[in-house]
C-alpha positions in Angstrom: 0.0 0.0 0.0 1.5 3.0 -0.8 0.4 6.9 0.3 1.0 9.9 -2.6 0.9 13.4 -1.4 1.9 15.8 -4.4 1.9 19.4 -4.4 2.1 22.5 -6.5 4.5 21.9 -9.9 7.4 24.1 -10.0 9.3 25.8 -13.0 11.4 27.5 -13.8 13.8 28.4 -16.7 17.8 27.9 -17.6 18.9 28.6 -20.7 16.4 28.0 -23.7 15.1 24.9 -21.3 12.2 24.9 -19.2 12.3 22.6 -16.3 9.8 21.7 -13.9 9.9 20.3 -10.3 7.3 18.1 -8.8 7.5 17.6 -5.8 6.4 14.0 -4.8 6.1 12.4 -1.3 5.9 9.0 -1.2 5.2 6.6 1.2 6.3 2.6 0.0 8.0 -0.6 0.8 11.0 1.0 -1.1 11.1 4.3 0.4 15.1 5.0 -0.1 14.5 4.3 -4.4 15.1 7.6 -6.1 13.9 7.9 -9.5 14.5 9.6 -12.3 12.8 10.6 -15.7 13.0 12.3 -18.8 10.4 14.1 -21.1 9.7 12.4 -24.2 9.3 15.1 -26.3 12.7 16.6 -25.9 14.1 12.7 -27.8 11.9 13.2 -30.6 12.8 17.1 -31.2 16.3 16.1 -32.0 15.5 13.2 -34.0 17.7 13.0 -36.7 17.8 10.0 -39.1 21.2 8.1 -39.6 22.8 8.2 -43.0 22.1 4.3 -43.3 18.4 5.2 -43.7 18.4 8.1 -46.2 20.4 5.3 -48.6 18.2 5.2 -51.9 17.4 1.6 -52.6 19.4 0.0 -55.9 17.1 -0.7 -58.8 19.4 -3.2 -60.3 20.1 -6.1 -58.6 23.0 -8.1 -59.3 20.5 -10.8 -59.8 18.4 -9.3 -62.7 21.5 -8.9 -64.9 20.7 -11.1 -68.4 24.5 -11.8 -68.4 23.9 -13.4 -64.7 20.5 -15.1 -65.2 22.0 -16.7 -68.6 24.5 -18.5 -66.5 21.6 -19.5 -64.2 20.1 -21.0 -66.5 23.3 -22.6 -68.3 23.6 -24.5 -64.5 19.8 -25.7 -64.3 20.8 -27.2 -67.9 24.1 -28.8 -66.7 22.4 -30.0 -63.7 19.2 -31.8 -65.8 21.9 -33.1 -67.8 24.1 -34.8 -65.4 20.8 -35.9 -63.3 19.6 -37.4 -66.5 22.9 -39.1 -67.1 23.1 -40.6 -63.3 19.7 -41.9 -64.4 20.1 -43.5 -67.2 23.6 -45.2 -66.1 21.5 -46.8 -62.9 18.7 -48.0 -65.5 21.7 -49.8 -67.3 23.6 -51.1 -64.1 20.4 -52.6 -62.9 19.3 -54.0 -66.6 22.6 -55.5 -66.8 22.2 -57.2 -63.1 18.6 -58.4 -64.4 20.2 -59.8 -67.8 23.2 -61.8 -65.6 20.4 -63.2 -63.3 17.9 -64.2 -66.0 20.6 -66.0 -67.6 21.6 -68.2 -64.4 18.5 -69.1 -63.9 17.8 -70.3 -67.4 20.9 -72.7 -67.0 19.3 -74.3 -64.2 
């Protein structure tokens, strides 16, 4: 349970800032906790963005070059190819093993 009494907001000025002073009494478990805290408005006054941000996006991508999706499409060949061969030499390998069986058997 905690007890709030707060009275009359102080300000005053320094500088170009304007600060005011509550003054807060506070009754809580933590009574020796000081605290501390900052307007949010001053943060976003001095916003300025980093240079990382104001970077214009690039158009071209070294992806969409024809020079770059040409050699893509060179590879998907090379790979059909060489899939196609692997296939075909395991269709012969296994033909071959059903020939040499068929023939022992027929000698039986």
């Amino acid at each position: 349970m905690e007890v709030i009494q707060q009275r009359q907001a102080q300000s005053f000025c320094v500088g170009t800032r304007q600060i005011q002073l509550h003054e807060v009494q506070r009754r809580t478990i933590h009574d020796n906790r000081m605290r501390i805290q900052r307007n949010r408005d001053r943060a976003s006054t001095n916003y300025k963005p980093s240079p990382r941000s104001e970077r214009k996006p690039n158009n071209e991508s070294r992806w969409n070059h024809d020079e770059t999706k040409r050699k893509r499409r060179v590879a998907k060949y090379q790979l059909y190819e060489t899939q196609g061969k692997a296939k075909s030499s395991l269709k012969e390998g296994f033909r071959s093993i059903k020939v040499t069986y068929m023939k022992i058997v027929a000698n039986f």
